[in-house]
C-alpha positions in Angstrom: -178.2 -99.2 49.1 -175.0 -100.4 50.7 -171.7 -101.0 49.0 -172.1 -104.8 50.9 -175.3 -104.9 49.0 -173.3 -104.4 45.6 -170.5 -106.4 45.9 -173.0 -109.8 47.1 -174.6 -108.8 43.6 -171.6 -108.7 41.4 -170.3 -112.0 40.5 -166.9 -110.4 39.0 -166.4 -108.4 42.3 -167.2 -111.9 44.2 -164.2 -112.9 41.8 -162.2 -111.0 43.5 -161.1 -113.6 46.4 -158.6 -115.2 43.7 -156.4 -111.9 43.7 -152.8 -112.4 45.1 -149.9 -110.4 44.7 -151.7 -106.7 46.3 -150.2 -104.2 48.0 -152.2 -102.3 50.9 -154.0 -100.1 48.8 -155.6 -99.2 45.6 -157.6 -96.7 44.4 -160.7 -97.0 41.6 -161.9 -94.6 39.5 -165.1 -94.3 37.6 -167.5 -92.5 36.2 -170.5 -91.7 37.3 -172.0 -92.3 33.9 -169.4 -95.4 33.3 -169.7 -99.0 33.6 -168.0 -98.7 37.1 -165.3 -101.1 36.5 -162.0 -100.9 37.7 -158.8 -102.0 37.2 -156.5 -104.3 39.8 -153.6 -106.4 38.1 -153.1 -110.2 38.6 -149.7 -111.6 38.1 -148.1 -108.7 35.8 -151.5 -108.8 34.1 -153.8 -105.8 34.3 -157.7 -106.8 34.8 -161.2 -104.9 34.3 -163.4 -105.9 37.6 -167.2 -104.7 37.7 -169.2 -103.6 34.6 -172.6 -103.5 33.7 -174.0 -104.3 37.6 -173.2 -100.7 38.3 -175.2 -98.9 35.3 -178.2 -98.7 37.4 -176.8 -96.5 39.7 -175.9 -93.9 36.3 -176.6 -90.0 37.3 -176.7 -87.1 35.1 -173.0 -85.3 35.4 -169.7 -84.8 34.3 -167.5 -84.9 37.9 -165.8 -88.0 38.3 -165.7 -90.5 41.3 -163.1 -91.7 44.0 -163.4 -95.1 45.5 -160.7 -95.9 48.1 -160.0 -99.9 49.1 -158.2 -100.3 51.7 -157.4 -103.9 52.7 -156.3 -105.0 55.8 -154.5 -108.7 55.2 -155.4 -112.1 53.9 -158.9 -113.3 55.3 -158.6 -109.7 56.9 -161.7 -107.3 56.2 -161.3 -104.1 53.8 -163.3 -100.8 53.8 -164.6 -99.1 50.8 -164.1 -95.3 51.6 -165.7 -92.3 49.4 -168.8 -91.7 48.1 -170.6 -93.4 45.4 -173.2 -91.1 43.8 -172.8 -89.0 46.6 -175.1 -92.1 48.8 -173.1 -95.3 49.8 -170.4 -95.2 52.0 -170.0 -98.5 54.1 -167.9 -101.3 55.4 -167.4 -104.5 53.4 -166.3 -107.9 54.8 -165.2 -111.1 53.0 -162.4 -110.3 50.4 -160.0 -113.4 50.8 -156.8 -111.8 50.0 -155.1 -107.6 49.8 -155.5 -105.8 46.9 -152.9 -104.4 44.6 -152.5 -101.6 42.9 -149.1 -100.0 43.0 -148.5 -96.6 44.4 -151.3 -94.5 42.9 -150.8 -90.5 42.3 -153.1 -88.3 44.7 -156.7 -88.7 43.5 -158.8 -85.9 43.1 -160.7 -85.8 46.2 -164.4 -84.5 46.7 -166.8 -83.4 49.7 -168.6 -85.0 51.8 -171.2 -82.8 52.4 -173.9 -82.4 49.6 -173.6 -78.6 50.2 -169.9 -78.3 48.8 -169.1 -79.0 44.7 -166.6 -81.3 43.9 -163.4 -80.2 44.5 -159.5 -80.9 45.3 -157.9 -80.2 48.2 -153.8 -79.7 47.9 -151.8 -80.2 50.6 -148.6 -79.2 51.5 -146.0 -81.3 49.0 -142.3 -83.3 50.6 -140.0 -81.2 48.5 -137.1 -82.6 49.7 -136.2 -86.0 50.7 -136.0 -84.9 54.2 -138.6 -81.9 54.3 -141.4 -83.1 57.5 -142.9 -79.9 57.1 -142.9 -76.4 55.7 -143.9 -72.5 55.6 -145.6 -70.3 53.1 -143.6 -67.3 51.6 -146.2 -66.2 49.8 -148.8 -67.1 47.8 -148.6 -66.3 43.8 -152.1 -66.8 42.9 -154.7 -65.1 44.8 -158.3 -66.7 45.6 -160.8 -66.4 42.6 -157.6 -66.8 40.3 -157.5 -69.2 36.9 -154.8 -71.5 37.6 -153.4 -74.1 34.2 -150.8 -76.9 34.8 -147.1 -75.5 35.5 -148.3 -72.1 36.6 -146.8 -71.4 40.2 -149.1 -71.6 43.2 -147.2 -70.3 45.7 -143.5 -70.2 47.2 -142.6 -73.1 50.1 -140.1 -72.7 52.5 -138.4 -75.7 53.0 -135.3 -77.2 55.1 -132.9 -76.7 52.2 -134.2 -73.6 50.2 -137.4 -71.6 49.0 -139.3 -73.8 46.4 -141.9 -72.7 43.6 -144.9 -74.9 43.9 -146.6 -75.2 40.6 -150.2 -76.4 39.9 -150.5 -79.9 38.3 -154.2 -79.2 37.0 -156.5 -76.9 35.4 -159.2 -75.2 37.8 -160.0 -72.1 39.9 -158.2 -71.1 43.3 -161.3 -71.6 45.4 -159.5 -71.2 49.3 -156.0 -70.3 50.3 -156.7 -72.4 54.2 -152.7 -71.6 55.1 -152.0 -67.7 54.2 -148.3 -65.9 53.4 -146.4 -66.4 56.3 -147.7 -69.6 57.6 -145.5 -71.8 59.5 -144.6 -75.5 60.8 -147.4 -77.0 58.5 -146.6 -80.7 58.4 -146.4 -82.3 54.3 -150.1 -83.5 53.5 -151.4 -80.6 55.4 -154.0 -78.8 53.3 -152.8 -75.5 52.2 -155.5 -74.5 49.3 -158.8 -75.6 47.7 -159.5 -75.9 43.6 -162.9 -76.0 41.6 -163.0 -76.9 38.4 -165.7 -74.4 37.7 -165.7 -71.0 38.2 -169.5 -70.7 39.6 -168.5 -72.9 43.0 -165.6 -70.6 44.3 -168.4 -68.9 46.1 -169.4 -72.2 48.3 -165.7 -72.2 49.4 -165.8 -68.3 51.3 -166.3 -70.1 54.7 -164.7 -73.6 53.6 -162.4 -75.7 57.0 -161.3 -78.7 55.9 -162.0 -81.6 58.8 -159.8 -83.4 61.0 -160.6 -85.9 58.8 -158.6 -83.9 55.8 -155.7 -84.2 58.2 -152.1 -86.4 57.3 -152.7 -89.3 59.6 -149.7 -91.6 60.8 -149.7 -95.0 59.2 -150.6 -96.5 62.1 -153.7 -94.6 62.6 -155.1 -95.0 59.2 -154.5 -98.9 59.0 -156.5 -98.8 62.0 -159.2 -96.7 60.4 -159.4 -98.8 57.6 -160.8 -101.7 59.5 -164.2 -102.0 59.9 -165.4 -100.8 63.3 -167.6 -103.9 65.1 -169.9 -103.1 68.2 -168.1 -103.6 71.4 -170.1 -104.2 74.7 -170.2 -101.9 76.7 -167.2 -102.5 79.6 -167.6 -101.7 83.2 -164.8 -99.3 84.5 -163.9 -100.0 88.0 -163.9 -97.4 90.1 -160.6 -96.1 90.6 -158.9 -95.4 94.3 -159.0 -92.0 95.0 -155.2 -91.2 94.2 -153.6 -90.0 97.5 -152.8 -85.7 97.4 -149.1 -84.9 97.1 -147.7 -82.7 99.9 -147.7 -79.4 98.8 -143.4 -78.7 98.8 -143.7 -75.3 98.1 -145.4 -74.1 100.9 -143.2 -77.2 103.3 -140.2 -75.4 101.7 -140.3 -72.4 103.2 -141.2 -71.2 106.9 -141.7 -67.8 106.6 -138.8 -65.9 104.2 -136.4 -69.2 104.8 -136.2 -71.6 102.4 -134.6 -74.7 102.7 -131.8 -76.7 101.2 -128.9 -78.4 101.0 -125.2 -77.1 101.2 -124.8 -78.3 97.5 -128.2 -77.1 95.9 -127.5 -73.7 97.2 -123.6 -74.0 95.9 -124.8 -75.1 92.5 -127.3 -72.5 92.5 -125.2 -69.8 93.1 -122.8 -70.6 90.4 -125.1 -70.6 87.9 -127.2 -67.5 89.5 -130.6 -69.6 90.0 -132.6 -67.7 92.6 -134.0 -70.7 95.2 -137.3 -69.1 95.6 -137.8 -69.8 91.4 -137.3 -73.8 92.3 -139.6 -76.3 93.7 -138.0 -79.1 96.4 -138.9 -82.6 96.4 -136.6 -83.3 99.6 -138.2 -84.3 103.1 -140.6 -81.2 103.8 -139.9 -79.8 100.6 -135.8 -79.0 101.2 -134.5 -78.6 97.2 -131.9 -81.1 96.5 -129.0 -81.0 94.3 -131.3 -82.5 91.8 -133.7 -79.9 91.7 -131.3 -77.8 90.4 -130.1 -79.4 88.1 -133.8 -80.0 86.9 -134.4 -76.5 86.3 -131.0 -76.0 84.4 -132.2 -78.7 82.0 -135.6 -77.4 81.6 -134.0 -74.3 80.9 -131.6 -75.4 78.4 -134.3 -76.9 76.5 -136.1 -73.9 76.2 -138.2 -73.8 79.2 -139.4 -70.6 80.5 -136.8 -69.1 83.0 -137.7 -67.1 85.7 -134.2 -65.7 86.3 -134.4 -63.6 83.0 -137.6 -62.0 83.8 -136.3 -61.4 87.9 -133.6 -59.4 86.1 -134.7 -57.0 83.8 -133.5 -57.2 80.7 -134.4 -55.5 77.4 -134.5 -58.1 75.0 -136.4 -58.9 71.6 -137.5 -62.6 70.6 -136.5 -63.1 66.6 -138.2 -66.1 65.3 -136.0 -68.6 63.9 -136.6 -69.6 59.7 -136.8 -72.9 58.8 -133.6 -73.0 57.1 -131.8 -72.1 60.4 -133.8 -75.1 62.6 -132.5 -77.3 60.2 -128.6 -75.9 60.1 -128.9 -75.6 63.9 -130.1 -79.5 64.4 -127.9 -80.6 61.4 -124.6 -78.8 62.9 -125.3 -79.9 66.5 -125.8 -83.6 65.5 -122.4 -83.5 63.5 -120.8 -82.4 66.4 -122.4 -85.0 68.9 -122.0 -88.0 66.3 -118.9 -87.4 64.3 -116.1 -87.5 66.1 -113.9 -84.2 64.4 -110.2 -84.1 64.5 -108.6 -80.9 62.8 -105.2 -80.4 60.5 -103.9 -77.1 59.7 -101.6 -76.2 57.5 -99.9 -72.3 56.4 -99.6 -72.4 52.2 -97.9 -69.4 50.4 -100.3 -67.6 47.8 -98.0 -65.5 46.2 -97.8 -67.3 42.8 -101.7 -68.0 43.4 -101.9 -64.3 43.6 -100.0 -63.4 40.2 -102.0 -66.4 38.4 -105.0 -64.8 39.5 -103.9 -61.3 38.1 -103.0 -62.6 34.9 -105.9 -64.3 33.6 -108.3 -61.5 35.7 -107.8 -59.6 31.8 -108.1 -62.1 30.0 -111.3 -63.2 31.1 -112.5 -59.7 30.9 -111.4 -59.2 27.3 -113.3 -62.1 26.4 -116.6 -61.0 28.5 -116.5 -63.8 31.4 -116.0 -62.6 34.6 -113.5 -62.1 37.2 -112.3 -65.4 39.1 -111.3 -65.1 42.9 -109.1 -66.7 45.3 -111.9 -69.1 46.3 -112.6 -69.9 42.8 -109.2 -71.0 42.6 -109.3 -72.6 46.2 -112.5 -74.5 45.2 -110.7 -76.0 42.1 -107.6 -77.0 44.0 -109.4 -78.8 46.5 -111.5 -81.0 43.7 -108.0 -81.7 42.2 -106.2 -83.3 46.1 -109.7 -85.3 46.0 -109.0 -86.6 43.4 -105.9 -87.5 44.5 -106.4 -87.9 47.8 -110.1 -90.4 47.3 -110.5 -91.5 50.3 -111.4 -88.1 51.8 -114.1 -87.6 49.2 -116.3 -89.9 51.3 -119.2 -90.6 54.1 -119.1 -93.1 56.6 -122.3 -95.4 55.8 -121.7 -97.4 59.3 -121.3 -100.8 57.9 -119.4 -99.7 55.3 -117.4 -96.3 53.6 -118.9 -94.6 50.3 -116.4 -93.0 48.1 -117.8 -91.3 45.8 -116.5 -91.1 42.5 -117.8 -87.2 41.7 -116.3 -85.0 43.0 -118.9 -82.2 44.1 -117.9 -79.2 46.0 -120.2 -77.2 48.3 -119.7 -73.6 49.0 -121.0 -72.3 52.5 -122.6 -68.9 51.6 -124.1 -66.9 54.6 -127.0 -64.6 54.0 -129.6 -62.4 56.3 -131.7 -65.8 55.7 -129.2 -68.3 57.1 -126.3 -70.6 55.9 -126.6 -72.4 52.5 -124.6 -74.6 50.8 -124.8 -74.9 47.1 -123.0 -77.1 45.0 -120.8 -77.1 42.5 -120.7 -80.1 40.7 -118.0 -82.1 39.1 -115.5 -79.0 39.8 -112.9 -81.3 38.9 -113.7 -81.2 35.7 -114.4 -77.7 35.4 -112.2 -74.6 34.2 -111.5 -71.8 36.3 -113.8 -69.4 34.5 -116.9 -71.6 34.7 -116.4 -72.4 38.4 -116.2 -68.9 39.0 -119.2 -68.0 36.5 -121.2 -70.3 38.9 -120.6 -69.5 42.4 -121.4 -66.4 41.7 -124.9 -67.3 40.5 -125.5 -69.9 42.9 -124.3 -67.5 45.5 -126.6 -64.6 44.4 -129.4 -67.0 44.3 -128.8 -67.6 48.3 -128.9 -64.1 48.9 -132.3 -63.7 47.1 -133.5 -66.6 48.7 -133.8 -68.7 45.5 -131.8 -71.4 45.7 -133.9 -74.8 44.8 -133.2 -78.3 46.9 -131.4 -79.6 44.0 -128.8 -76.5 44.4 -127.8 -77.8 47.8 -128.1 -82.0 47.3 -125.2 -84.1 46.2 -122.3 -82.6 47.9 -119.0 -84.4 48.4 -117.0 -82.2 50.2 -117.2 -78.2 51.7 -115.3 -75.3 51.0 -116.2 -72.3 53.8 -114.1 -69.3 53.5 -114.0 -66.3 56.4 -110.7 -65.1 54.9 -111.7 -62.9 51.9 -114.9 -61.5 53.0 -114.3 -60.6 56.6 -110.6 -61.1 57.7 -110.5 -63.9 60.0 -107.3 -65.5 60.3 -107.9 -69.2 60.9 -111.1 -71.1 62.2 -112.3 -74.7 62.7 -115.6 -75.5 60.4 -118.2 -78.1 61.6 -118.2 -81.4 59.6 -121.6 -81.1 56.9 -122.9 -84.5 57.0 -123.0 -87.0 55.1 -119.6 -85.9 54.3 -116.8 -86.6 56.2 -114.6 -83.4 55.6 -114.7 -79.7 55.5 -111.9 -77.5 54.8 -111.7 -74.0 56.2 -109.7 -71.1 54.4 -108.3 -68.1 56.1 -107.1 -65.0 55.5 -104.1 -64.1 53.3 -101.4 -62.1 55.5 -97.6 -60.7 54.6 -95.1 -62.3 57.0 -91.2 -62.2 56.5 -89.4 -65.3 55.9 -85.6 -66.3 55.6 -84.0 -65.5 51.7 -82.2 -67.1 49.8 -78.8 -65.9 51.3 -77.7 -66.1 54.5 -78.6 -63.3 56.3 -81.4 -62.1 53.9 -85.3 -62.0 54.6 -88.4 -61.3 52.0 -92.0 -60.9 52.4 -94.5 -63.5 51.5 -98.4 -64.0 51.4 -99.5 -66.6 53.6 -102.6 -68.2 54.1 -104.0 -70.8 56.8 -106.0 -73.7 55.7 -108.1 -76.1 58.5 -109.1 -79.6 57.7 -111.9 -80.7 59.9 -112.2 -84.8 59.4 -114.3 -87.3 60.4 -112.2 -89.8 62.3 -114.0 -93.0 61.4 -113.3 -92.1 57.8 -110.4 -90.5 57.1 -107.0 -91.4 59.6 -104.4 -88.5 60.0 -102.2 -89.8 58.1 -105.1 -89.6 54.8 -105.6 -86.2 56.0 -102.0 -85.0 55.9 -101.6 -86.5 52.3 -104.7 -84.2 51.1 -103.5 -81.2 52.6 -99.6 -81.4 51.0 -101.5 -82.1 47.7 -103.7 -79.2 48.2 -100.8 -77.1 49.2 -99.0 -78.2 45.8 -101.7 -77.4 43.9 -102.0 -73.2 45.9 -98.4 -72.7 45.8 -97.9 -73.6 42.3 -100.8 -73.0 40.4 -100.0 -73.8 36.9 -100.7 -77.4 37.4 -104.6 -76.7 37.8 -104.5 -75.8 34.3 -102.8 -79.1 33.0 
C-alpha cells in the first residue's frame, strides 16, 4: 500500500492543507506499535496529526520509525522519504502549503535493505564554526565495543585543534567505515555504525554505506525531494563531428629544434623552464610568452613540474595536517586582504627584569609558579588596550567592532603546527594566574589537546621569538578577525649615555613590532598603544595598581 493511498484515507492528514507558518522540513516519528500520529505546530500551537487510521499497519517490535517530509513550496508537491514498516516508500502530491517543524536533531536512521537491523549511522560532526571537514586521530572505541552517552568515540582533527567526540546514545560500535588516520572527510560524512543490540554487530562485518548516505549540497537534495514525473523521451541531435586540433607538439619541433619566440625563451631561461617540458599554442606550435607563463602558474598551484624530476633531486613529500592548511590559507588571506603597516619601537626591560626577580620567590614560597617575561608582556599589552580601545578591534566592513574584552592570544609553535590559545579577560588577571595559564594552555598545544574553544574569541596576539630562540626583531602576520598583532624580540645589553656628561651604562633593551590593519587602526592610534605599552615595560609597578 502506498503512502498516497494513506494520506487520501486520513481525513486529519487531508487537514493538513490549512498549515501555514512551516519551514522546509520536518521530521515524524512513531511507533510501529503507536497510533502513528505526529506532531507539526500551527501558529505557536503544537498539533497531534494522524491517529487511529494507522493502527492497521501495527507490527510486532520495539525499533522505532523515521518518516522524513520534505515539502517543496505552497501548492508545491512534498515527498515522504523512509520506510514505513519496512514496505511504503513513495511520492505524495497535493499538500497546499510547507510544513513546519523547526530544526529537528539528527534522527536515528535505519536500513533500507531488509537484510541489515536497525541501526544509526554517525557522521562526521562541524566542531567548529568553520570546520568543512576533518581527520581521524584515532578511534577510542574499537568495533564490537559497548558505548553509553558521554563516553568518547574517537579523537577528530579539526581546523583549530584535536577534539574528543563523545557518543550521544546507548548501543554497540557495529562498523568503524573511516579508520585512524583518515583524512579530508567532509562534516556529515559517515564515519561509524551503532546497533542497539549486541546480536546485529555481526550483519555489519561487510557494511558500505550508499551514495545515498552521502552529505548532499542543498541544492541537490531540494531537488531530490521533489517528486520525479516521467519525461518523454527527447531526441538528441546528432552532434557535428568536432574538428581535430593540430597536434602542437609534434608542429613544435622539426627534428631536435623547437620553436619560439625571443621572449618565451628569455622568460624561460630565467626561471630555468626547459622548452621541451612546454606545449606551444603559436602558429605551428611556436610557444609564446604565454605558454610560459601558463606552466609557471600551473606550477605554483601545485601542478606537477617536470623541471624537478629533469633534475635529480633527493627529496621527501611530508603531508601537511589539517591544522597547518588552515594556518597556511588563514595567513595568506591576511596578507592579501589586510592591508599591514608595521610600528616598532626599542623599550628598556631592566626594571621589568628586577620585578620579575622579585616576586619569582614569592610565588614559589607560596607554591604557584614562576612568571616570565611574556607573562608580564602579555599583561602589559591587555593594560595599553585598554587604554588604547580602538586597537582591540576587527574591521566588520560596514562598520568597526571594538570589543569590550579584552582577550589575548598567545602564538605557541609545536611539531603539530602554530596554535593560538587564548587568554581571556588578561586585563583583569594577576600576574600569577596569567602565567599559571599559558603554561597549561601552552602544554596542551604541544600534546595536541587544545579544544576549539581554547583558540576562539581572541582580541588581540602576542607572538614572541625573543625568549625561546633569540631573534632580535620580526614582523608578525595580522590573525584575523583582529586587526593587530604585536611581535616581541629579544632582550639585548647596549650602552647608553649616563647621567653625567661624559658617562655611559649598560641597559637591557628589547624591540617590540606592531603589525596593524590600516583600515582599523591609523598610525597615529598605533603610536599611542605602543608609548602606553612601553610605560607599562619600563615601569612595571603600575601593572600591579
Amino acid at each position: 500500500m502506498s503512502a498516497a493511498h494513506l494520506l487520501r484515507h486520513s481525513r486529519k492528514l487531508r487537514s493538513l492543507r490549512n498549515v501555514v507558518d512551516c519551514e522546509r522540513s520536518g521530521l515524524a516519528r512513531y511507533f510501529s506499535t503507536g497510533s502513528g500520529s505526529f506532531a507539526v505546530k500551527e501558529n505557536g500551537v503544537e498539533k497531534r496529526i494522524g491517529g487511529t487510521r494507522f493502527s492497521q499497519y501495527k507490527q510486532s517490535g520495539k525499533n522505532l520509525e523515521t518518516c522524513k517530509v520534505s515539502v517543496g513550496g505552497v501548492n508545491g508537491s512534498s515527498t515522504f522519504r523512509g520506510t514505513l514498516t519496512n514496505r511504503i516508500s513513495s511520492g505524495v502530491t497535493g499538500l497546499n502549503g510547507p510544513l513546519s517543524c523547526g530544526r529537528v536533531a539528527s534522527a536515528r536512521s535505519f536500513s533500507s535493505s531488509a537484510d541489515l537491523p536497525p541501526h544509526q549511522d554517525i557522521g562526521m560532526p562541524s566542531l567548529s564554526p568553520t570546520m568543512t571537514e576533518g581527520n581521524i586521530a584515532k578511534w577510542v572505541k574499537k568495533e564490537g565495543d559497548k558505548v553509553s552517552p558521554g563516553e568518547v568515540l574517537c579523537e577528530v582533527e579539526t581546523d583549530k585543534a584535536t577534539v574528543e567526540m563523545e557518543c550521544m546514545e546507548e548501543g554497540y560500535l557495529a562498523k568503524i567505515v573511516q579508520g585512524d588516520g583518515a583524512k579530508e572527510i567532509k562534516v556529515g560524512e559517515i564515519i561509524c555504525v551503532t546497533v542497539e543490540e549486541e546480536g546485529d554487530i555481526e550483519k555489519f562485518k561487510d557494511y558500505k554505506p550508499s551514495s545515498s548516505d552521502a552529505p548532499v549540497a542543498p541544492s541537490e537534495s531540494k531537488a531530490k525531494s521533489e517528486p520525479e514525473e516521467p519525461k518523454a523521451e527527447e531526441k538528441v541531435p546528432a552532434k557535428a563531428p568536432e574538428p581535430k586540433a593540430p597536434k602542437t607538439e609534434e608542429a613544435s619541433r622539426s627534428g631536435d629544434r623547437i620553436f619560439s619566440s625571443p621572449l618565451a625563451r628569455k622568460l624561460a631561461e630565467d626561471n630555468n623552464v626547459p622548452l621541451s617540458s612546454v606545449k606551444g599554442t603559436g602558429p605551428d606550435g611556436r610557444i609564446l610568452k604565454a605558454d610560459i607563463e601558463d606552466y609557471l602558474a600551473s606550477a605554483a598551484k601545485g601542478g606537477k613540474s617536470e623541471t624537478f624530476a629533469a633534475s635529480g633531486l633527493d627529496y621527501t613529500d611530508i603531508p601537511n595536517a589539517q591544522i597547518r592548511k588552515v594556518t597556511a590559507n588563514r595567513l595568506l588571506a591576511s596578507k592579501q586582504t589586510i592591508p599591514h603597516y608595521y610600528l616598532t619601537v626599542d623599550t628598556r626591560v631592566d626594571n621589568l627584569i628586577k620585578l620579575r626577580g622579585e616576586l619569582n620567590p614569592q610565588q614559589e614560597a607560596s607554591g604557584g609558579k614562576k612568571i616570565s617575561i611574556n607573562d608580564l608582556v602579555i599583561k602589559a599589552a591587555a593594560l595599553a588596550l585598554r587604554k588604547v580601545p580602538q586597537c582591540n578591534s576587527s574591521w566588520m566592513n560596514d562598520f568597526i567592532r571594538q570589543y569590550n574584552n579584552v582577550n589575548i592570544n598567545v602564538a605557541v609553535q609545536t611539531e603539530h603546527g602554530l596554535f593560538v590559545p587564548v587568554v581571556r579577560d588578561a586585563d583583569k588577571k594577576g600576574l600569577g594566574t596569567i602565567g599559571e595559564e599559558v603554561k597549561q594552555l601552552a602544554q596542551r598545544a604541544r600534546d595536541n589537546s587544545l579544544k576549539p574553544q581554547d583558540c576562539e574569541g581572541g582580541t588581540f596576539t602576542v607572538s614572541n621569538l625573543g625568549g625561546p630562540f633569540g631573534i632580535k626583531q620580526f614582523c608578525a602576520i595580522i590573525n584575523p578577525p583582529q586587526s593587530a598583532i604585536l611581535a616581541i624580540g629579544s632582550a639585548e645589553k647596549r650602552m647608553i649615555p649616563g647621567s653625567a656628561d661624559g658617562q655611559y651604562e649598560f641597559g637591557s633593551y628589547m624591540s617590540v613590532t606592531m603589525s596593524c590593519d590600516h583600515r582599523v587602526i591609523d598610525g597615529a592610534i598605533g603610536a599611542e598603544f605602543l608609548k602606553a605599552f612601553k610605560g607599562y615595560i619600563e615601569n612595571p609597578t603600575t601593572m600591579l595598581l
